[in-house]
N, C-alpha and C positions, 0 to 999 in steps of 0.2 A: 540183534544182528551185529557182525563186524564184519570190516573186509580183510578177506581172503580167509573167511570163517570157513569155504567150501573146502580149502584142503586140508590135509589131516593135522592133529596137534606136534605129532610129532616131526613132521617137515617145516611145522610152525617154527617151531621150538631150534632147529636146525636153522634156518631163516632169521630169524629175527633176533636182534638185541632187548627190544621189547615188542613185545605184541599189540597188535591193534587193540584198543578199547572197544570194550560192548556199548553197544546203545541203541536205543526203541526210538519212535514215532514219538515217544513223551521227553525225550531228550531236552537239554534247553538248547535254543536256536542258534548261539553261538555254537555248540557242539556241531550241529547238524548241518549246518551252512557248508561248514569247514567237513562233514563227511559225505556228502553228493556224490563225491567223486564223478564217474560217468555213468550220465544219466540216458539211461537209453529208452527213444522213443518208440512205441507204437500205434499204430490206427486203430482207436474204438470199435471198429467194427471186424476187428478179426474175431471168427467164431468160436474158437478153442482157449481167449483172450485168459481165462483164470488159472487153464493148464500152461499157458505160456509163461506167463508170473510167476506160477512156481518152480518151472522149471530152470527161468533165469536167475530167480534167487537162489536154487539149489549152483550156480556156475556162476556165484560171487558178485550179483545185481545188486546194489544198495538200493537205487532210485528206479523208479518208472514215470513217465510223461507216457498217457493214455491222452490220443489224441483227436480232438474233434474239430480240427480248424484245416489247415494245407494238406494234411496228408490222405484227408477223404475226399469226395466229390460232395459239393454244395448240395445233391439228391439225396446225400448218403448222412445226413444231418441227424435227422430224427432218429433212424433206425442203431446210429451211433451209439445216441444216448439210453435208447430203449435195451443196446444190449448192455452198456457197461451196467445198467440197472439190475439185466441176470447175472453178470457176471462176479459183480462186488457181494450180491448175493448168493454163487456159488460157494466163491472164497471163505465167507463169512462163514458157509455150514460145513468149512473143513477145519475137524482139529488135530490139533499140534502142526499147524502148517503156518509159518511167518512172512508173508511176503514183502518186500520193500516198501519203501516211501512209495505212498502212490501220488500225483497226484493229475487231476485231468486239465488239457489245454484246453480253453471253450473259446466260442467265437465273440458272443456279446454277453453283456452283463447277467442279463436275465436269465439265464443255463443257467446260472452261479448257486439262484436260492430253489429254484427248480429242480435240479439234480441232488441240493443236499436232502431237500424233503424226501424226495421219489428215492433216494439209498436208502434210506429207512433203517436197518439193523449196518447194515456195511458201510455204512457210512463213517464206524469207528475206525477204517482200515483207508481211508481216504486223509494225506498230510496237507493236500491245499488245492491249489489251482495256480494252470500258468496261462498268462495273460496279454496275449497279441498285441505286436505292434503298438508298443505301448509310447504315449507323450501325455504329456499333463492333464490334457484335457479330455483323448480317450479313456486313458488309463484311470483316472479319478471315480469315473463310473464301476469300475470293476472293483476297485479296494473297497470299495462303498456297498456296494452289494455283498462283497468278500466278507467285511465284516457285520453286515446286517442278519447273514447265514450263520455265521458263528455266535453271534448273542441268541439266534431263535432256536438253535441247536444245543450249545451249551458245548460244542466240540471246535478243539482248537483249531486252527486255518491258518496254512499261509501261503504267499501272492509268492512269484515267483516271474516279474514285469518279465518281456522279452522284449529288448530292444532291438529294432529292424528297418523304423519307419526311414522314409524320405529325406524326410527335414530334419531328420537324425543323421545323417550321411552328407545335405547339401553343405556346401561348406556356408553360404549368407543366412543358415539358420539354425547351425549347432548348438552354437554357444547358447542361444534364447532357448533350443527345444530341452539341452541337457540341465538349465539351468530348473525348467517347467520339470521334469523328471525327478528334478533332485526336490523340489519342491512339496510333489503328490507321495514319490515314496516315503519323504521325513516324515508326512503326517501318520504315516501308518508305519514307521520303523519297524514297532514291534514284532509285525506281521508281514513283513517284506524281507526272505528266507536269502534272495540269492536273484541279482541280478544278470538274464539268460544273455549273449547278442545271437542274431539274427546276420549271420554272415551270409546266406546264401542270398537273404532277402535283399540287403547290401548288393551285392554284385549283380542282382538282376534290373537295378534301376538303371546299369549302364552296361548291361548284354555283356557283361563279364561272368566269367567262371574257372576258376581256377584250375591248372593242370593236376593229376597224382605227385608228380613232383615238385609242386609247390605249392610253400605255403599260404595260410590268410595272410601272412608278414608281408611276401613277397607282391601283391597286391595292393600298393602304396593305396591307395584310396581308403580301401579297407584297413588299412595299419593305422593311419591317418586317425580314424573313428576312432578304434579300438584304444590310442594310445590319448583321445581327447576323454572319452568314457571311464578310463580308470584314472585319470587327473581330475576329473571332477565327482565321480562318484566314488571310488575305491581307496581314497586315501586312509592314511594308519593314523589319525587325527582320534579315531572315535567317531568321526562323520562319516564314514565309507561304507561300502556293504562288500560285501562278496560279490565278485564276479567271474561269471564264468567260460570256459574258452569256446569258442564256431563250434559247428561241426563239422567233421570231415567228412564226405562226400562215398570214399571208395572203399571197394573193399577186393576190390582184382583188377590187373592191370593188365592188357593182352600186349602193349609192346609202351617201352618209355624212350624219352632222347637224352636222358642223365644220367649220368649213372649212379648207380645204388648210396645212399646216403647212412649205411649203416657201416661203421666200422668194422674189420674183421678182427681185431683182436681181443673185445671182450668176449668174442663166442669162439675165439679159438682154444681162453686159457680155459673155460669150462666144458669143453666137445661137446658144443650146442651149433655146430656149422649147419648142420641141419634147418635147425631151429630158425636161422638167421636166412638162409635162402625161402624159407617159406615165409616169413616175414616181406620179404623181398616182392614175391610174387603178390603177395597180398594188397602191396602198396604200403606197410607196416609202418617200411621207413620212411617215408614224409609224413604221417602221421606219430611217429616216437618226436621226429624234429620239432612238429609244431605243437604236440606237447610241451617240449620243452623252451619252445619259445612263450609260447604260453604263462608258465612260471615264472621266465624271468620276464614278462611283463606285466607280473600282478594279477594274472588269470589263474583260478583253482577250480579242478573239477573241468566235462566238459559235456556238451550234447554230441551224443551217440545214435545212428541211424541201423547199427549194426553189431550183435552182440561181441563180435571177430574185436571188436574196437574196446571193449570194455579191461582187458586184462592188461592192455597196453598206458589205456589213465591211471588203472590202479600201481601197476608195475612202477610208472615215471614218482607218482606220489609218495612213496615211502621216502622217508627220511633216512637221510645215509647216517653211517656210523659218523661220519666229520661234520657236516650238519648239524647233527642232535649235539655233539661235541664243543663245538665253537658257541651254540647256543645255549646249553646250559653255562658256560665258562664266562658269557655275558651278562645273565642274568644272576649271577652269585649276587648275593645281599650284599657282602663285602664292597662289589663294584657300581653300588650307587651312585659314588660322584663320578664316575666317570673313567677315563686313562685309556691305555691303549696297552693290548698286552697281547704277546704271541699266540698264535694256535696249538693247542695239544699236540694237532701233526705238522707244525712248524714248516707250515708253508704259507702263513698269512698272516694278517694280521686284523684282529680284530677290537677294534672302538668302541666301544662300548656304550654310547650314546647313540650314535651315528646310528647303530647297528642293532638296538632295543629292538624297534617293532618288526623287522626282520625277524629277530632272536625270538619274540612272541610269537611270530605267525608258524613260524618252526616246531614250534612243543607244541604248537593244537595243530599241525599237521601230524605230527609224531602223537599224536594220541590217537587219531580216529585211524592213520594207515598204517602207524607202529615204526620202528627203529629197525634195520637191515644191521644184521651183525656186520663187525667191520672187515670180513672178506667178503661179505655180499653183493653184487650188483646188480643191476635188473636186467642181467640175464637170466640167472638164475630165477630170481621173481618172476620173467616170464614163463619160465619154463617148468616152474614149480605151480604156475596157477593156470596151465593150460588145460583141461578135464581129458580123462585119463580116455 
């Protein structure tokens, strides 16, 4: 799989300075982490669940979250699991058909060695599990089942925590809950893919919910977390993991009080004015913003409730021509010690120390989402990855 494999080579080719990188479910996990992009969720008990999968990988899906926790009814439990059972095994007896990363959200531990048994053959098409409300001492249980299913299976697995709880948000118990967090994931690094947050679950501890025009940022409480969880988890040290941005909530807006947050002049130089009022209508524009707030706070990738939302993480994710630019120009072997030297498009400057793990996390985004030739911008990308 790659993304934006679904449009054709020759709009690639058009599009891109380099193209997205291929990569499989056998990837190594630095690859993979860094290729999530958005990951869109569904509820296990949709009935047509293996035709949905392929449909959404044929329209540029990388990941799926198959869901058995908030998005069903506590009745609708068992019958969840009984269908993902048929339905990993419909997938399973379709060939030449590739679907995303799958993997399922479950409620407690025991689903974990439960469901790898009961998938049986399909079980090779399954990338891990994601793992509720996660603190130290919940979440311990599930890595620990997580990998007690992968040794009796012989098939790789990974945790994918989602952070949402309580005492993750109160402020007199952060710092102990994220310290407990950082603690249960180091023991299981290897197998701990990408940590998720739990922004709605956030806001519902204090009967908050965010408007379409604004975003998790604009929710100081919530910014608050978000900006304590990637200072202690996501640093570029070597200790960090990936982390990835809320979800956004909408996907149509029948009337707003702001006005539209999408500039008119990238879509005017490309005659995409179209493109941009339907973005408009959609709510697009507060979700392109907090995408992009998102990156500049160290969030990659993000949870998606809505496939509308998926063309938009991937679109923001490519590497610009000046990006890929400044970062290879840092990382030249030449500039190991150091100095400080102009941008190729001599509007900046760049340090070359300072600016290393930046400059790394930059090529492995430019590997999994590819290089945007340097008159590209994501309008075009959106416009080119919309399904015909």
């Amino acid at each position: 799989m790659r993304h934006f494999g679904h449009i054709a080579p020759e709009v690639r080719q058009r599009l891109f300075h380099r193209e997205p990188s291929a990569f499989s479910a056998d990837s190594p996990a630095r690859l993979l982490s860094a290729a999530l992009g958005a990951t869109l969720y569904s509820p296990a008990t949709r009935p047509r669940l293996a035709d949905d999968i392929v449909k959404q990988a044929g329209n540029g899906v990388v990941s799926m979250v198959l869901c058995l926790e908030d998005s069903i009814d506590d009745a609708d439990v068992a019958e969840g699991e009984e269908n993902l059972v048929r339905q990993f095994a419909d997938l399973d007896s379709r060939t030449g058909v590739e679907p995303p990363l799958l993997f399922i959200r479950v409620r407690v531990p025991e689903q974990i060695p439960d469901l790898v048994r009961r998938l049986g053959a399909g079980l090779r098409l399954l990338s891990g599990f994601v793992l509720p409300k996660f603190t130290e001492e919940r979440g311990l249980p599930f890595l620990e089942a997580m990998a007690s299913a992968e040794a009796e299976s012989g098939h790789r697995l990974f945790a994918m925590p989602v952070l949402e709880s309580p005492e993750l948000l109160y402020r007199e118990s952060r710092v102990d809950t994220l310290e407990g967090i950082a603690r249960a994931v180091g023991k299981f690094r290897d197998r701990v893919l990408a940590l998720r947050l739990g922004v709605t679950d956030f806001c519902s501890s204090y009967g908050l919910r965010r408007a379409p025009d604004m975003t998790a940022y604009d929710v100081q409480i919530v910014a608050s977390v978000i900006a304590d969880v990637v200072n202690m988890l996501g640093r570029a040290d070597g200790s960090g993991f990936t982390v990835t941005g809320p979800v956004w909530e909408y996907f149509r807006v029948s009337e707003r009080m702001f006005k539209p947050q999408l500039r008119q002049s990238p879509f005017l130089e490309v005659q995409a004015v179209e493109l941009r009022e339907k973005l408009i209508e959609h709510a697009m524009d507060g979700l392109l913003r907090e995408i992009s707030l998102d990156q500049a706070n160290g969030l990659l990738g993000k949870t998606c409730i809505h496939p509308s939302h998926v063309l938009p993480v991937h679109a923001l994710s490519v590497v610009s021509h000046e990006e890929f630019s400044d970062a290879e120009d840092i990382l030249r072997p030449e500039r190991g010690g150091g100095g400080v030297l102009r941008s190729a498009y001599t509007n900046k400057m760049n340090e070359v120390k300072p600016h290393r793990a930046w400059a790394e996390r930059t090529l492995l985004r430019a590997e999994v989402f590819g290089v945007a030739k340097e008159d590209v911008g994501f309008v075009e990308l959106l416009a080119a990855g919309i399904p015909g």
